[in-house]
C-alpha positions in Angstrom: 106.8 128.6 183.0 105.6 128.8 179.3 105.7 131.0 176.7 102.4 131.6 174.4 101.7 133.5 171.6 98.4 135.5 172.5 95.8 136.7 169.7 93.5 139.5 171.2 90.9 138.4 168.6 90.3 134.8 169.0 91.2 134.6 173.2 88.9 132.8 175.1 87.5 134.5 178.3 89.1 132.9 180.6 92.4 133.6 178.7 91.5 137.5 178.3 90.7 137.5 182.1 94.3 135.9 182.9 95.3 138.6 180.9 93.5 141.0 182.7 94.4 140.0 186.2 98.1 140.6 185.4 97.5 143.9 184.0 95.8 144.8 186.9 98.9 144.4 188.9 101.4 145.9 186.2 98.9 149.0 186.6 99.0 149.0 190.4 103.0 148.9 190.0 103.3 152.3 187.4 99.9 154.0 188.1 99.5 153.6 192.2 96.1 155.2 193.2 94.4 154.6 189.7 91.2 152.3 189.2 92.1 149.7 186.4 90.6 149.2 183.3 86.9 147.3 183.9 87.4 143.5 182.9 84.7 144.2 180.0 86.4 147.6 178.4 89.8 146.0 178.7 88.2 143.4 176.4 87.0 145.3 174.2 90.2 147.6 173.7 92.3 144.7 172.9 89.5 142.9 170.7 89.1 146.0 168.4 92.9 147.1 167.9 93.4 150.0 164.9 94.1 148.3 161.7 97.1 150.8 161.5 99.2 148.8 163.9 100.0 145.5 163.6 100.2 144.1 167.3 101.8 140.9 168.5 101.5 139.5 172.3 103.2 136.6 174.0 102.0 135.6 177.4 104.3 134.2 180.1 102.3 131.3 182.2 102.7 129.9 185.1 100.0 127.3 185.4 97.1 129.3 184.7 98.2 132.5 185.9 100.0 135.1 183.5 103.1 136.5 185.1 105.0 138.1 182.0 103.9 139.7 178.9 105.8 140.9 175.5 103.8 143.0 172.9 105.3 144.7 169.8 103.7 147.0 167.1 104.7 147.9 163.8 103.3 150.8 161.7 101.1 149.4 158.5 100.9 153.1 157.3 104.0 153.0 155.1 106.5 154.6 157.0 108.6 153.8 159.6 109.0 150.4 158.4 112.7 149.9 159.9 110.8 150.3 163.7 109.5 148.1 166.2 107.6 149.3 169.3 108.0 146.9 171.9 106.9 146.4 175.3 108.0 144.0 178.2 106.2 143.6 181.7 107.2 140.9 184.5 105.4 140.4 187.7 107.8 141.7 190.8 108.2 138.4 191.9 109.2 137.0 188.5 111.9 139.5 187.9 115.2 138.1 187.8 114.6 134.8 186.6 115.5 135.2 182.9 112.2 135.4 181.6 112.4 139.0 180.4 115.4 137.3 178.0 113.5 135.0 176.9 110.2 136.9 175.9 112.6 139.4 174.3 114.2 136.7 172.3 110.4 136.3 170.8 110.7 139.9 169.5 113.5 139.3 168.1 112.5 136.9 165.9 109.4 138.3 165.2 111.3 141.7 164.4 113.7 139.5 161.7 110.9 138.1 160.1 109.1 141.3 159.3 112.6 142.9 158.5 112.6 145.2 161.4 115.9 146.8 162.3 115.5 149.2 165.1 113.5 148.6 168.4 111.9 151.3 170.1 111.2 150.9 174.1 109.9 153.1 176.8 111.1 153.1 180.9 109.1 154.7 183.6 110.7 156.4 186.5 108.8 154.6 188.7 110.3 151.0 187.9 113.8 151.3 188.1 114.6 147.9 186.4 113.6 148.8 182.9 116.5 151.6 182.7 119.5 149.3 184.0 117.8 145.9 181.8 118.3 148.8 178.7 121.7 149.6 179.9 122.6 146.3 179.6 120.6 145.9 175.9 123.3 148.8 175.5 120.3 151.0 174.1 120.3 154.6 173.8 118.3 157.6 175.4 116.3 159.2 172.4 114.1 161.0 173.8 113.1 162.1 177.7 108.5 162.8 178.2 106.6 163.0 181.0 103.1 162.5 181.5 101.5 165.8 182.8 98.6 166.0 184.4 95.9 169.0 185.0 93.6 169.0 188.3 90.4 170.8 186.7 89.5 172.2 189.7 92.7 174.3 190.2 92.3 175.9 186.5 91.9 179.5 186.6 89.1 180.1 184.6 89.7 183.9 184.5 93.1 183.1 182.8 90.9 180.8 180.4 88.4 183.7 179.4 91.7 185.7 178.6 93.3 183.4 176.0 89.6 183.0 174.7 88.8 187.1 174.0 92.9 187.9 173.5 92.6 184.9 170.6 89.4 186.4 169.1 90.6 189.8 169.1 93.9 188.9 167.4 92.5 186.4 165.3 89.2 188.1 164.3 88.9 186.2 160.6 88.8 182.9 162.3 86.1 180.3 163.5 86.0 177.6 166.5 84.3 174.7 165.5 83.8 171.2 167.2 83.6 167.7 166.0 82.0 165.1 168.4 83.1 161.5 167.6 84.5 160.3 163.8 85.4 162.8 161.7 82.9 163.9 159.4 83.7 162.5 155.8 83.4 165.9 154.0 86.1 166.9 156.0 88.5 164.1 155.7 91.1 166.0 153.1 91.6 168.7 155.3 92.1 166.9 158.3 94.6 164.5 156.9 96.7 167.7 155.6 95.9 169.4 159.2 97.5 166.2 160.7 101.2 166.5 159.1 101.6 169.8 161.7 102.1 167.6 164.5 104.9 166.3 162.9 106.4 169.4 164.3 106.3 167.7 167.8 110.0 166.8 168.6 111.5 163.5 168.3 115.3 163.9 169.4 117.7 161.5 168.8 114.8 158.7 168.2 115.6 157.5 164.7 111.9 158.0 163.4 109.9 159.3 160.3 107.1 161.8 159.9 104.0 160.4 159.6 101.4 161.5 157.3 97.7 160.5 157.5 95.4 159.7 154.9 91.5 159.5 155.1 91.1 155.9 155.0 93.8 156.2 158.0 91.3 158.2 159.3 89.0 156.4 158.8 90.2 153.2 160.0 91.2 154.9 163.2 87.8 156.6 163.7 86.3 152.9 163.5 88.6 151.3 166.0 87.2 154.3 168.3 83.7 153.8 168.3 84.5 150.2 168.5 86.3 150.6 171.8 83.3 152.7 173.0 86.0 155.9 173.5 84.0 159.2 172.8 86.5 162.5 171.2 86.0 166.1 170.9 87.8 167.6 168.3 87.9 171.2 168.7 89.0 173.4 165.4 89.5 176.6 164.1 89.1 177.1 160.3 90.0 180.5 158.6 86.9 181.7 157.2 87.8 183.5 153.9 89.3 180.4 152.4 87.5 177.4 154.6 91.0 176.3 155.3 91.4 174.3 159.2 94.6 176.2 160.5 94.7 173.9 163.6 92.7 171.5 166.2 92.9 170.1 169.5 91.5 167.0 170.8 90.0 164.9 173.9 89.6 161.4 174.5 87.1 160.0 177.4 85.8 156.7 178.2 82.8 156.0 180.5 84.6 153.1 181.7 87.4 155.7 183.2 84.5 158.4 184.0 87.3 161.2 186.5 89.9 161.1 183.2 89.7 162.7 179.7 92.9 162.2 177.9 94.4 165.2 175.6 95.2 163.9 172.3 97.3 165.9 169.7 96.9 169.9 169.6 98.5 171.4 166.5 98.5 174.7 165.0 99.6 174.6 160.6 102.6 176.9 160.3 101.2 179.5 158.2 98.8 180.6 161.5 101.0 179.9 164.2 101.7 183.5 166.9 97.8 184.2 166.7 97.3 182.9 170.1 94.9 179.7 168.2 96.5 177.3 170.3 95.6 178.7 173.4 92.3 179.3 172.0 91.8 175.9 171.4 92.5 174.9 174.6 91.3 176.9 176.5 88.1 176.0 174.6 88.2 172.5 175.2 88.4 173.4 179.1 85.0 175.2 178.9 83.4 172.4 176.8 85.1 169.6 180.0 82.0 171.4 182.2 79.6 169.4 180.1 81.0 166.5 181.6 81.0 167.3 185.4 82.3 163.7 186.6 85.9 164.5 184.9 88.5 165.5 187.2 91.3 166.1 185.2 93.2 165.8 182.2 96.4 164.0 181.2 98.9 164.0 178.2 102.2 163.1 177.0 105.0 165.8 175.9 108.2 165.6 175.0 110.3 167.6 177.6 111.8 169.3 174.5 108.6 170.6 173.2 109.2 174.6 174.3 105.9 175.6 173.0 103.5 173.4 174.2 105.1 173.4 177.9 104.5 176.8 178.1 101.0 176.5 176.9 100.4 173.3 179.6 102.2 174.8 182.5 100.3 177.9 182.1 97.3 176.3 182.5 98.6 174.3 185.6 99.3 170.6 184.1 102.0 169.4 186.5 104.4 166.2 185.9 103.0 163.4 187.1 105.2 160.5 185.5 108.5 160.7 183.9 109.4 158.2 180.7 112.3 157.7 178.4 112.5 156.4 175.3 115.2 154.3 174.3 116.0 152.9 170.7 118.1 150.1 170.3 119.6 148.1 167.1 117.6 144.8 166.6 121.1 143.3 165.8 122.5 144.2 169.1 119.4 142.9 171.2 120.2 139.2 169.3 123.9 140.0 170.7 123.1 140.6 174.1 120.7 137.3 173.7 123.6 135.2 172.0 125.8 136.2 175.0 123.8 135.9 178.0 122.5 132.4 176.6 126.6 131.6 176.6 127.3 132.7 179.9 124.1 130.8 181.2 123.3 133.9 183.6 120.1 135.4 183.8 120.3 139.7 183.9 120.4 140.9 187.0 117.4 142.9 186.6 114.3 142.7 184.7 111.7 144.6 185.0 108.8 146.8 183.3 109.3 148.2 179.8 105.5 149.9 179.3 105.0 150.6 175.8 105.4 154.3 175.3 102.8 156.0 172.6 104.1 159.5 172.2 101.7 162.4 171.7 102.1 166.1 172.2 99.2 168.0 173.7 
C-alpha cells in the first residue's frame, strides 16, 4: 500500500472517484440507512473548499483503490493557530495493519511544519476503534456532542404557533426577517458582530479560542456556498428602534441530499436574551421548511453541555441520533506514541475511524 498526498483541486476524475468510492463505504459504516453524497456534488464540495480552512488530504492506495484517508485543517482566520483538526478513516478490512500509524505520522509532520501544537480529533459511538486508537494516543475527552435529529412530521405545529405569538407578544419592538443565500453586503457589519454570540456555545475542556468573523470572512464563506451549490436561510430578528440584529438562526439544504436540511448556528446577542427570540426563530424556520415539502427532517450538532439550546431542541422533538467526542491531544505526544510503536515494531491493536468533527450549536 502507498501513501499520496491528495489535492482536491487539481485530482483527476478518476482519482476524485477512487476518492469517492471509499467514502461511500466510510458513510455506510457511521451513517447506516443514509444515501451518499452524488459522485458530481461530492466533487464539487471538495473542489470549492472555504478559503478559511486550510485542508490537507493523504490517500492510502492499494492498487487503484483508496482504502485509508488522513485530512487535517487549520484555521487561516487568525486564531486558533496552536490547533489542528484532523481526521483518520481506514476501510474495516484495513484496520489493524499499521496504516492508521502511518498516515498519522503524515500529520504530524505536517502539523510541525506549520507550528501546530495541539491536535483536535473526533470518535463516533458507532466505531468503537477510534476511542481505544485515542486511548492509546493517550488523548483527552474535551468535549462529549451528539448529532440530534428532528422527524418534521412528528413537530407539533400547535406548540410552534405558541412560541411564535408568546415571542411577539413579549417581544413586541422586534422584527423577523429572512435572508435567502449570501448575505446581503449592506448587512455584513452587523452580521459579523451578531456572529461573536455563538461563541457562547460551550467548548469544555477543548483547549480552543473564540472566533470572531469578519465580512470578508463572510464573504469568502458565502462564496464557497454558492460554489458548492448549498442553498441557506438565514432567519433574523432585528430590534426596530435602533436597526440593531439581536439574533439569527440558520438552515443549510442541498438538492443533491433533497429529505435533509441541516441547522447551522442559532444565537441570540446577550443584551436580548429571556424574550423567547430563540424560539421565535425557530420555530420560524419550521414554518418556512413547508416551502420545501421533499425535506424530512432536520439535523444539528450540540454540545451535551449546551443547557439552553437542548431545552429549546428537545422541545421541539430533535432526538439523538449519533453520539461524538472530541478529544484533544498534544502534537508532541502523538510523535511519542509514533517514536515508540515504530521501536517496538507492533502495529496498534486497533485502528479505526476518526471522522472529522465540525462543532456547531443549533
Amino acid at each position: 500500500m502507498r501513501i499520496k498526498r491528495f489535492d482536491q483541486k487539481t485530482a483527476t476524475d478518476s482519482e476524485m472517484r477512487a476518492f469517492h468510492e471509499f467514502d461511500g463505504q466510510i458513510h455506510t459504516e457511521v451513517w447506516p440507512g443514509d444515501p451518499h453524497t452524488p459522485y458530481e456534488q461530492f466533487a464539487r464540495n471538495w473542489r470549492n473548499q472555504p478559503p478559511l480552512w486550510r485542508c490537507h488530504v493523504w490517500l492510502a492506495w492499494d492498487g487503484d483503490r483508496v482504502v485509508g484517508k488522513a485530512e487535517t485543517w487549520t484555521s487561516q482566520t487568525g486564531t486558533n493557530e496552536h490547533l489542528m483538526d484532523g481526521g483518520i478513516d481506514i476501510l474495516p478490512a484495513y484496520r489493524r495493519q499499521g496504516l492508521a500509524r502511518r498516515l498519522l505520522a503524515e500529520m504530524v509532520e505536517a502539523a510541525r511544519q506549520e507550528d501546530k501544537t495541539l491536535f483536535i480529533f473526533g470518535t463516533s459511538d458507532i466505531v468503537p476503534a477510534g476511542e481505544a486508537f485515542m486511548n492509546r494516543l493517550g488523548a483527552e475527552q474535551g468535549l462529549t456532542t451528539h448529532t440530534n435529529q428532528l422527524d418534521l412530521a412528528d413537530v407539533d405545529r400547535g406548540l410552534m404557533r405558541q412560541w411564535i405569538q408568546r415571542a411577539q407578544d413579549r417581544a413586541a419592538g422586534y422584527r423577523l426577517g429572512l435572508w435567502v443565500g449570501p448575505y446581503p453586503e449592506a448587512e455584513l457589519e452587523g452580521i459579523a458582530a451578531m456572529y461573536a454570540a455563538t461563541n457562547d456555545a460551550p467548548h469544555d475542556d477543548l483547549n480552543v479560542e473564540d472566533e470572531h468573523r469578519t465580512p470578508d470572512q463572510l464573504r469568502e464563506m458565502d462564496a464557497s456556498m454558492v460554489a458548492r451549490g448549498n442553498e441557506r436561510w438565514s432567519m433574523y430578528v432585528r430590534e426596530e428602534a435602533t436597526g440593531a440584529l439581536a439574533g439569527f438562526s440558520e438552515i443549510f439544504w442541498n438538492p443533491a441530499e433533497p429529505e435533509t436540511a441541516y441547522q447551522g448556528w442559532t444565537a441570540v446577542v446577550p443584551q436580548y436574551r429571556n424574550l423567547g427570540l430563540g424560539r421565535w426563530l425557530k420555530a420560524a424556520m419550521i414554518e418556512k421548511l413547508d416551502e420545501r415539502p421533499q425535506v424530512k427532517r432536520v439535523r444539528t450538532g450540540n454540545a451535551d453541555s449546551n443547557g439552553p439550546m437542548l431545552g429549546i431542541n428537545h422541545e421541539m422533538g430533535f432526538k439523538p441520533y449519533r453520539a461524538w467526542t472530541v478529544w484533544q491531544v498534544e502534537r508532541a505526544k502523538v510523535a511519542a506514541y509514533l517514536a515508540g510503536a515504530a521501536e517496538d515494531g507492533q502495529a496498534p491493536e486497533d485502528e479505526g475511524r476518526m471522522p472529522e468533527v465540525v462543532l456547531v450549536a443549533a
